[in-house]
N, C-alpha and C positions, 0 to 999 in steps of 0.2 A: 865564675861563681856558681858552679852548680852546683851543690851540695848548699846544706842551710849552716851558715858562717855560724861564729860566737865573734862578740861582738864587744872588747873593751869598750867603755864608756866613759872619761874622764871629766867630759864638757857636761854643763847644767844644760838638761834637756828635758822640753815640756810640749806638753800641745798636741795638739792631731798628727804632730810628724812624730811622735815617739811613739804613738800606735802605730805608727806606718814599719819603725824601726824595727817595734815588736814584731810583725810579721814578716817580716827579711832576715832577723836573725834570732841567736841566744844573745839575750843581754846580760854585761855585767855593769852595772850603774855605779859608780863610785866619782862624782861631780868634786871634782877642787875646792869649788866655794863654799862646799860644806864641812870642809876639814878646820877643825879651830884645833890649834894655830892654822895656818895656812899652810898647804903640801902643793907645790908643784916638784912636778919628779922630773929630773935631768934626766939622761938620756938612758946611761947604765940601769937608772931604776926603772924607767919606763919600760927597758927590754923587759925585764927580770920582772916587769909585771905580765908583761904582756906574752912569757914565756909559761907563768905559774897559771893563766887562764886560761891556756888553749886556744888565744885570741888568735883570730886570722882576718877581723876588721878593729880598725882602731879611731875613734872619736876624740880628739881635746879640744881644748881650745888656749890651753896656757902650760903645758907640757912640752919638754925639748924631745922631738924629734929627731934624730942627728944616729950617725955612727949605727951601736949596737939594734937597734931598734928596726933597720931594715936586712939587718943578720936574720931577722924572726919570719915566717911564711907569711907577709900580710897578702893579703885579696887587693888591701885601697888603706888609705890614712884621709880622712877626713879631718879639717881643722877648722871649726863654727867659726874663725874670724874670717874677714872682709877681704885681708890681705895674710895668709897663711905663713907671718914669718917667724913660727917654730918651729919648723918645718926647714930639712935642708932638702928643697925640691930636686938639687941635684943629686942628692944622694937617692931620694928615693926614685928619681928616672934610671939609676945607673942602676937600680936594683929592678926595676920592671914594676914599679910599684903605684898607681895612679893616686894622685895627690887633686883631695877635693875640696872646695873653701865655700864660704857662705857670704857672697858679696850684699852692701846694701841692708843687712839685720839689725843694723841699729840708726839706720839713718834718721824714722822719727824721732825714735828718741833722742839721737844730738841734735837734731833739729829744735825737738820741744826745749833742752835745755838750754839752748843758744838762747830762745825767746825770752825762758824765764830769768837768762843773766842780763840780758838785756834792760827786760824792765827792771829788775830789781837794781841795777846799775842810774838808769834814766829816772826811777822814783824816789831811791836811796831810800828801797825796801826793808834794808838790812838795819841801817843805823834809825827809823822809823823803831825798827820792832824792840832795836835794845834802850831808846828812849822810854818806851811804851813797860818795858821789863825790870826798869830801872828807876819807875817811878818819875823818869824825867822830861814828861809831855810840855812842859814849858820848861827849859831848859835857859837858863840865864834871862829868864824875866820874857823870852818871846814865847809865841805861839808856833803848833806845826804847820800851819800854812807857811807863817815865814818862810821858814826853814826849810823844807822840803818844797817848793816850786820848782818844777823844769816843763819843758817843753814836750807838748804831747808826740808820741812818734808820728800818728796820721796826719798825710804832706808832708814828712821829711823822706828822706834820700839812704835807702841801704845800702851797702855794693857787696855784695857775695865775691871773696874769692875763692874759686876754685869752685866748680860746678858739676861736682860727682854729684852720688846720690844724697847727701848728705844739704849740699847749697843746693839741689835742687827740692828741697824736701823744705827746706827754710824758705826757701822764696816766694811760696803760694801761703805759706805761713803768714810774711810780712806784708804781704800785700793783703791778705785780709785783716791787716791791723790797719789797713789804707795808706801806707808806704809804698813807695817810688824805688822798685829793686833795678837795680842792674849789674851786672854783675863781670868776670874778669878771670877767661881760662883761654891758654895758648890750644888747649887741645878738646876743646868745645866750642862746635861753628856756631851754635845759637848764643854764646857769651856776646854780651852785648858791648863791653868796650876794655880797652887798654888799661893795663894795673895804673898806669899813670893818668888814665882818663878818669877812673874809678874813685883815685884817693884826692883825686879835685873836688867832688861833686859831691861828697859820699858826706853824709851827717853820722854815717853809720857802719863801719866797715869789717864784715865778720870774715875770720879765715877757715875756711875748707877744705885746703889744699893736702895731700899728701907731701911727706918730707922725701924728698932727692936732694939730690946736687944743685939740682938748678932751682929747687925752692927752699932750703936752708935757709935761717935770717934774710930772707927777700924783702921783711918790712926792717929796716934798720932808722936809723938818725934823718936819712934821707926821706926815709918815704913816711914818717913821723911829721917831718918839718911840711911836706906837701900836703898834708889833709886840711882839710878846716878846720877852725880853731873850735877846739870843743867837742872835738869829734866825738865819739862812744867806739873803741875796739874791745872787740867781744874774740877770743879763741877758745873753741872748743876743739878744735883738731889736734896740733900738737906747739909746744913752746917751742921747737926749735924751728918753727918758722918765723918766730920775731927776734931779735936783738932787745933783751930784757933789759940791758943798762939802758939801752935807748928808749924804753916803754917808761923807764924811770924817770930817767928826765924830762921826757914829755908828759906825763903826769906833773912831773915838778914844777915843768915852768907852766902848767896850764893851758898848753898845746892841747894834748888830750882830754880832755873832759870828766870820763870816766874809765874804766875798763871791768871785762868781763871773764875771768877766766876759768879756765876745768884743766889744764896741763900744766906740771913743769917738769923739767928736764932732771932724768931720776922720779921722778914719779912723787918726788917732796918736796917741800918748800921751808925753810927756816925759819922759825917763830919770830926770829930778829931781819927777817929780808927785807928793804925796804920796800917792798908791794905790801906789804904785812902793813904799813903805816899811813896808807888814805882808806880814807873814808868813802871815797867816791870809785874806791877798787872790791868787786864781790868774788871772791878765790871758793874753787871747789875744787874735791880732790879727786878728778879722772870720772867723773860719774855720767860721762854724759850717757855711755851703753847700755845703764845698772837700769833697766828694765825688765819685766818677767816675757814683753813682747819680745826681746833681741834673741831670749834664750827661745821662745818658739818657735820665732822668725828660722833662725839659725837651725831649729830640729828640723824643721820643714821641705828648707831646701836642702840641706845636708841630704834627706832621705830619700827627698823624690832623686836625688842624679844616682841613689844607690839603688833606686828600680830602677834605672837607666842603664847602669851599669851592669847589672844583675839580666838585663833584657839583652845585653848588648850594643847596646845606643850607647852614641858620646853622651857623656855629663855635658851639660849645659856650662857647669861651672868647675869644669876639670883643668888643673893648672900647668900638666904635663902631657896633651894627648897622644903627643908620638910613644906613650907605653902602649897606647892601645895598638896603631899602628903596627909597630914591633908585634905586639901578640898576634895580632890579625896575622901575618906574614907570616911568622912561625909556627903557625897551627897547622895539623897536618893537615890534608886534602880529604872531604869528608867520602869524597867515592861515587858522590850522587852526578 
């Protein structure tokens, strides 16, 4: 990167890291989110952009990456998300191409809105507000105290699974609501107990976990029927780590208490689904990232590993280093 790049920009980028951007490269700003209808460009379009602007750095964060796209002279692809998968990393290792992510950018804010499904779940905030909207504060001759009593969460019992930055981001959260966290990751020494330790004890049990193979549907029928009665499961991560017929019927039979959700599988949910039909269930649709902090979090570090890279230092958050490797080795011998 010696010469001063131009710089595609297709990711919403703000903050002190987009002045940083500004002086590492030419910028061209054209952010996704602002496109009404909505534009993310497949891969052919993304070359054919990325060819029409002389680009030789490329920024998204919901763009395919793939095929023609590493046909073009990039420098780097950076991709603002946590886990880079529009991005085909092998393609772009095979092309010499160093692939950069932004881990961690939205963890408060899935964090914050874990809390807020939480309580809104635990007060039955939502059916509060359309009583209130509805003119219907005493609703069949009661009052709202009746009606909306539960249990406060301080001295009850949370259990975090999965303990990236995200459960860990929630846990200093909950416990300054005066909650008892513990929490449940195979591949974090400080998780403090077994999934099946966790959904004994747990009043409260949120999921964190990234989706694999081995965490696919992990909460099914089974691990529904082992929690306390009453429990509150809260997902903000993703729905394919519970077994939704099984969420239904433990909602049904009153197994579950409440539920909290931001994910379904397809990104939508059916106006007729039966989650659509309790009361004591608060559905959002993917928003837990939809902060203006995720997008500056995400400028930030994107920028600083591209003065890194720009200096010749690993990225901190480079997803492929053996391109550097590779380039190191095949650079000629400077002579000195």
């Amino acid at each position: 990167m010696d010469s001063r790049p131009r710089a595609l920009v297709t990711a919403p980028v703000r903050g002190p890291g987009l002045e940083l951007l500004h002086e590492l490269a030419d910028l061209v700003i054209d952010p996704w989110i602002d496109q009404q209808p909505i534009r993310i460009y497949n891969s052919e379009q993304l070359a054919e952009r990325v060819k029409a602007e002389g680009a030789t750095l490329l920024i998204v964060e919901a763009d395919s990456c793939k095929g023609a796209v590493f046909e073009q002279p990039l420098l780097a692809v950076a991709s603002t998300r946590g886990d880079p998968t529009n991005v085909d990393v092998a393609a772009a290792t095979a092309a010499g191409v160093p692939v950069l992510r932004a881990p961690a950018r939205n963890a408060d804010a899935v964090a914050e809105l874990a809390v807020a499904l939480l309580l809104a779940v635990n007060r039955g905030v939502v059916r509060a507000d359309a009583d209130v909207r509805a003119g219907e504060t005493y609703r069949d001759g009661t009052i709202p105290y009746q009606r909306f009593r539960a249990w406060q969460l301080a001295g009850r019992t949370a259990g975090i699974v999965g303990l990236g930055a995200v459960g860990r981001a929630l846990a200093w959260r909950l416990e300054g609501l005066g909650m008892h966290v513990v929490s449940s990751d195979p591949y974090a020494p400080d998780a403090t107990h077994s999934l099946d330790q966790l959904l004994e004890i747990s009043d409260v049990v949120s999921m964190h976990a990234p989706v694999t193979p081995e965490t696919e549907a992990m909460i099914g029928a089974e691990q529904f029927a082992a929690m306390r009665d009453g429990v509150i499961f809260v997902n903000t991560a993703r729905a394919q780590l519970h077994d939704t017929d099984a969420l239904v019927a433990a909602l049904a039979s009153g197994k579950v208490g409440g539920a909290g959700l931001d994910h379904f599988v397809g990104e939508n949910i059916a106006t007729d689904h039966p989650l659509t039909t309790f009361p004591n269930v608060v559905l959002a649709p993917h928003i837990g990232g939809a902060t203006y902090n995720t997008e500056a979090n995400g400028t930030q570090t994107i920028a600083d590993d591209l003065v890194r890279l720009r200096a010749g230092v690993t990225p901190r958050h480079i997803v492929n280093p053996e391109v550097l490797n590779h380039a190191s080795s095949s650079a000629p011998a400077s002579g000195r």
